[in-house]
C-alpha positions, 0 to 999 in steps of 0.5 A, spaced: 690 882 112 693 878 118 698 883 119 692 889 119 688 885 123 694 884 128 695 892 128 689 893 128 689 889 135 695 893 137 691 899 138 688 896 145 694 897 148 695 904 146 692 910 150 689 912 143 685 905 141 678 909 144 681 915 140 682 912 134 675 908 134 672 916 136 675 918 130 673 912 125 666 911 128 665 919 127 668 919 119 664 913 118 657 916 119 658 923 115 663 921 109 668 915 110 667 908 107 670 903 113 666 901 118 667 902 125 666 895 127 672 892 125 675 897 130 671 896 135 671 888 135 679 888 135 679 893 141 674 888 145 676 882 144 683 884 146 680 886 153 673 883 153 671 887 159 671 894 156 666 891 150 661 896 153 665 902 153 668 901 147 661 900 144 659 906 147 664 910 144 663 907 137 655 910 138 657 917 141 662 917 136 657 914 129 652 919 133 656 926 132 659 923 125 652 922 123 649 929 126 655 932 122 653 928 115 646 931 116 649 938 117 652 936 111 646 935 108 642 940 111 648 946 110 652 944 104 648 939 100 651 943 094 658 943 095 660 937 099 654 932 101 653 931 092 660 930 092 658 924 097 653 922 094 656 922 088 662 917 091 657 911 093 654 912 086 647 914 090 646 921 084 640 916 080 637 914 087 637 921 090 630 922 090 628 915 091 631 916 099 626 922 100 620 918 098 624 912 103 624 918 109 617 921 106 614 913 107 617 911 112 621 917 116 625 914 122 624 906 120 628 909 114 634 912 119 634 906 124 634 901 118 640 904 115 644 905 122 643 899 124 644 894 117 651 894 113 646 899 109 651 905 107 649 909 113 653 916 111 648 917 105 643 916 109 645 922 114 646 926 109 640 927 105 636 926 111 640 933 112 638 935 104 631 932 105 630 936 112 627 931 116 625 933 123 632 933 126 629 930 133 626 924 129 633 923 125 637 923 131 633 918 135 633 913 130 640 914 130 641 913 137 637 907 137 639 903 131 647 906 132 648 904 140 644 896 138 648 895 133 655 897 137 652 895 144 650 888 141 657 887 138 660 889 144 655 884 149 657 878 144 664 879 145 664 881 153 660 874 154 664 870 149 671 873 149 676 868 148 672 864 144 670 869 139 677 871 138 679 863 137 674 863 132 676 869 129 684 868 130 681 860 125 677 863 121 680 871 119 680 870 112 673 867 110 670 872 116 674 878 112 670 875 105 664 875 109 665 882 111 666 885 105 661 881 101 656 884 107 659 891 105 658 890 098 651 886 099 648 893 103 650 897 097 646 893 092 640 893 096 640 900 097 640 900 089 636 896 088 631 898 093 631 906 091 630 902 083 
């Protein structure tokens, strides 16, 4: 995990960092299981004073992915958007996430885009479910850009500290992360249940 860490910091120092956090945030949103934020901590605490303009690529890009995700739904629920659904074994909660969107519309959309909560699910049956386009990309925007804008904020104003605690506590960070991961995909379940 350390080497992966430190390869993962290198992208900084590439004139591909910004491109390759793009790219991840975009998947991320649509189809993709890593978050982008991994990528976006390594490339701002290596150069605190880009955190913001990392963090607004990581939005713009997990905006884009999300759009696409909810084009997925919207256009090709049947072909690929089920298989999507079907890889987060999300198929028996389906009808469940219309009655969030029904219930709740962009309060659905924000809490998914800014929490550990799968995101990608939600894009895409926010495209099968044919929410108001507008309303889903709002909410994405607002929920996206604060999570990535917060992050990116921490670590412009606590650089060098963030990447000391990082640096003496990777490991037990690393766990935390998975087991947040892990924990928003029970709470989807045991919500839709």
């Amino acid at each position: 995990m350390k080497r992966l860490y430190d390869w993962v910091l290198r992208w900084a120092h590439t004139p591909y960092g910004s491109l390759a956090l793009f790219l991840l945030a975009f998947a991320e949103s649509s189809f993709f299981p890593i978050p982008p934020d991994v990528l976006l901590i390594a490339l701002a605490i290596s150069i605190p004073a880009r955190s913001f303009r990392y963090a607004l690529i990581c939005s713009v890009g997990s905006l884009l992915g999300g759009m696409f995700g909810y084009l997925i739904g919207y256009m090709f629920m049947e072909g690929i958007g089920n298989r999507v659904i079907d890889l987060y074994h999300f198929r028996e909660n389906y009808e469940h996430i219309q009655v969030l969107y029904r219930d709740y519309d962009a309060w659905a959309v924000g809490i998914a885009g800014f929490t550990p909560i799968p995101y990608k699910v939600f894009t895409i049956t926010a495209g099968a479910f044919k929410i108001n386009f507008w309303v889903f990309a709002i909410a994405s925007a607002v929920s996206r850009g604060a999570r990535f804008f917060i992050l990116g904020a921490i670590i412009y104003y606590y650089g060098e500290s963030i990447k000391r605690f990082i640096d003496r506590y990777f490991n037990i960070l690393s766990i935390a992360f998975v087991v947040l991961l892990i924990g928003g995909f029970i709470v989807v379940k045991y919500l839709l249940q």
